[in-house]
N, C-alpha and C positions, 0 to 999 in steps of 0.2 A: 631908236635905241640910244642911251647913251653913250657919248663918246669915251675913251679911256685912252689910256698908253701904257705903253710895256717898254720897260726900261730894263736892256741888259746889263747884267754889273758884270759877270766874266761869260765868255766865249770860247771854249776851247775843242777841237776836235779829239776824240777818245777815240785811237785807232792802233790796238794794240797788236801784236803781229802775231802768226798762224801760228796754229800748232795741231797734232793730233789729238781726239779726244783720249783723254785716261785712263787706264783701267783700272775695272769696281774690286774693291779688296775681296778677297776670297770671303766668302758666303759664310761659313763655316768660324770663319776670325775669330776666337777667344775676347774677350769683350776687356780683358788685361794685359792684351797686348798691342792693342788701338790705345792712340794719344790724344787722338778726336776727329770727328766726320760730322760734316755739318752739308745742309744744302747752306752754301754761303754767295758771297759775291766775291767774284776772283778777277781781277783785273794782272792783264797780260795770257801767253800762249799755256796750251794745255801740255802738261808734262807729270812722267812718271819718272820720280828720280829718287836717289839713297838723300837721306841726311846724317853726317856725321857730328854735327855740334847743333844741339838744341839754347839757345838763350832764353831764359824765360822768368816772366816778371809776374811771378803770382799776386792774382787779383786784389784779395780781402788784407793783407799787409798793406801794399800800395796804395787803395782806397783810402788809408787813414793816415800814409806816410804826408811831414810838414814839408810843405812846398819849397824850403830851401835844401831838403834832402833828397826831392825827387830832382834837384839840378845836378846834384852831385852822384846820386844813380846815374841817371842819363849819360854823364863822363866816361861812367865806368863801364857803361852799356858799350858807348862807342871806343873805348882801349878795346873791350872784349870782341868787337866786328872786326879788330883791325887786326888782330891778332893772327898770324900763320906761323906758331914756331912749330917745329916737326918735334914729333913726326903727324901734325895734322897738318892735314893741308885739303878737307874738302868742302863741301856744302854746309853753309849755316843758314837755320832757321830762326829766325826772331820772331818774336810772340808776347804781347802782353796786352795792357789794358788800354784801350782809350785809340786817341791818334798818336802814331810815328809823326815827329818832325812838328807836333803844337806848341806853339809860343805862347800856348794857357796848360801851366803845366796842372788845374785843376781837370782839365781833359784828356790829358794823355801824357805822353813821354817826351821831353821837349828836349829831342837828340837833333842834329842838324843829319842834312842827307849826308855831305860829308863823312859825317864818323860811322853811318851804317851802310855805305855804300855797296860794301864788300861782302853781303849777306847774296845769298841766295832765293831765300822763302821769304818775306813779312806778315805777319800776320798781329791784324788786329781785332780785341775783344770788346762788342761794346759792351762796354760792362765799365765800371768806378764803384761806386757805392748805391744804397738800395734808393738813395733817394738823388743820385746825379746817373746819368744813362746817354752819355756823350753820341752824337751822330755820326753813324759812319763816315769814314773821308778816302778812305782807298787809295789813300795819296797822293792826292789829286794837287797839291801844290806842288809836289814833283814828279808828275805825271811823266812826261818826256825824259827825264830820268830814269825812271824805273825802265821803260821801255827800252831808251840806246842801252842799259846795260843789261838787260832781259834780267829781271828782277821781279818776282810772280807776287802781287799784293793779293791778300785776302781777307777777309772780314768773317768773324764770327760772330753769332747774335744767340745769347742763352735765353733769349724772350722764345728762338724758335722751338716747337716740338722736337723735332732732328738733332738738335745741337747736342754733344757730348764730349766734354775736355775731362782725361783722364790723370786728374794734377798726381797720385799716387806712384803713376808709371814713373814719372820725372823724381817724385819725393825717395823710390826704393832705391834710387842709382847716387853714386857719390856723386856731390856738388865738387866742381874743381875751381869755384870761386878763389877761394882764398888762397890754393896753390898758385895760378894765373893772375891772382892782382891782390897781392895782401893787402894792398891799401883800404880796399873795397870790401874786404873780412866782414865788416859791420853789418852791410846788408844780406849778408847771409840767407835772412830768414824771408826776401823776398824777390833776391835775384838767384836763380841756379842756374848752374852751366853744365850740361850734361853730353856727355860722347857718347856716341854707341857704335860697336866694333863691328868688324865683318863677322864675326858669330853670333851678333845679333841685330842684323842689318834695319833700319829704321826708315821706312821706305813712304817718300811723299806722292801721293796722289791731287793734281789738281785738275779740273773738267771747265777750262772755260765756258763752251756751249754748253752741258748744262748747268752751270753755276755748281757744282758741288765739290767739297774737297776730304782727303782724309788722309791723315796718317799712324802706320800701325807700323809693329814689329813683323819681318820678313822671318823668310827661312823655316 
């Protein structure tokens, strides 16, 4: 046979820490009050928890947005992670297109970990435009990061059958963009910031063993 070589370019161990598997959203769940449920790839421990501040970077705007405006999103991404004025002070969820943390910002969002360190959820969509379909990355360039701060990465893929993001749940609730960062007013139509109160508790499900994630309206 011929001879060959296998040349590693990174090595790293993925050993993310325990948790209990999740529970499945009620059977019955109204299909408008689900944000989205995918079989996805979920990197770190299984957990069922509220989310109080959704961050979200709608797809088909951003697809088209000029590369010097997604540097300037991305700023305003990281003031909005960093943010705890009361009376919030709980779980945030970040969600948008491409990779967290890319230094091609035609792939994703090119925030540093720093400025999103303070989230709770990550999740990313592969998704950009109909003709770029960025590959997963799960964060993998701040792997050990996510993990010392127990930081749940997930991945969504709308190529799957399963996949469903419900962008209308986020569009009927007020954006408090421009009250929290007038400066960022501008992006309005592609970055929203939404709360959701204990009367209508917003509740994440992630299943590391079996790779699936969801999150719906509780109560």
């Amino acid at each position: 046979p011929k001879d060959y070589k296998i040349n590693l370019l990174q090595c790293r161990p993925f050993q993310p820490k325990g948790g209990l598997p999740a529970q499945d959203p009620p059977p019955d769940l109204p299909r408008d009050r689900l944000l989205f449920r995918s079989r996805a790839a979920v990197m770190g421990r299984s957990r069922c928890d509220r989310v109080h501040r959704v961050i979200y970077i709608r797809l088909e705007p951003y697809g088209v947005m000029p590369i010097s405006d997604r540097y300037s999103l991305a700023r305003a991404v990281g003031q909005l992670a960093r943010r705890r004025e009361p009376p919030f002070a709980g779980n945030t969820l970040l969600l948008g297109p491409g990779r967290w943390g890319t230094t091609t910002p035609s792939l994703g969002v090119p925030v540093s970990f720093a400025e999103i360190s303070g989230v709770t959820m990550l999740g990313e969509i592969a998704a950009m435009r109909d003709d770029l379909i960025p590959e997963i990355s799960l964060g993998t360039h701040f792997f050990s990061n996510l993990v010392e701060l127990d930081i749940l990465y997930f991945a969504l893929d709308p190529r799957k059958d399963d996949y469903f993001l419900n962008e209308d749940l986020l569009s009927a609730r007020d954006n408090l963009l421009s009250g929290l960062l007038p400066s960022a007013a501008r992006f309005a139509d592609t970055l929203r910031v939404v709360d959701f109160p204990d009367s209508e508790p917003l509740i994440f499900n992630a299943d590391a063993i079996e790779q699936k994630v969801a999150c719906y309206i509780g109560g």
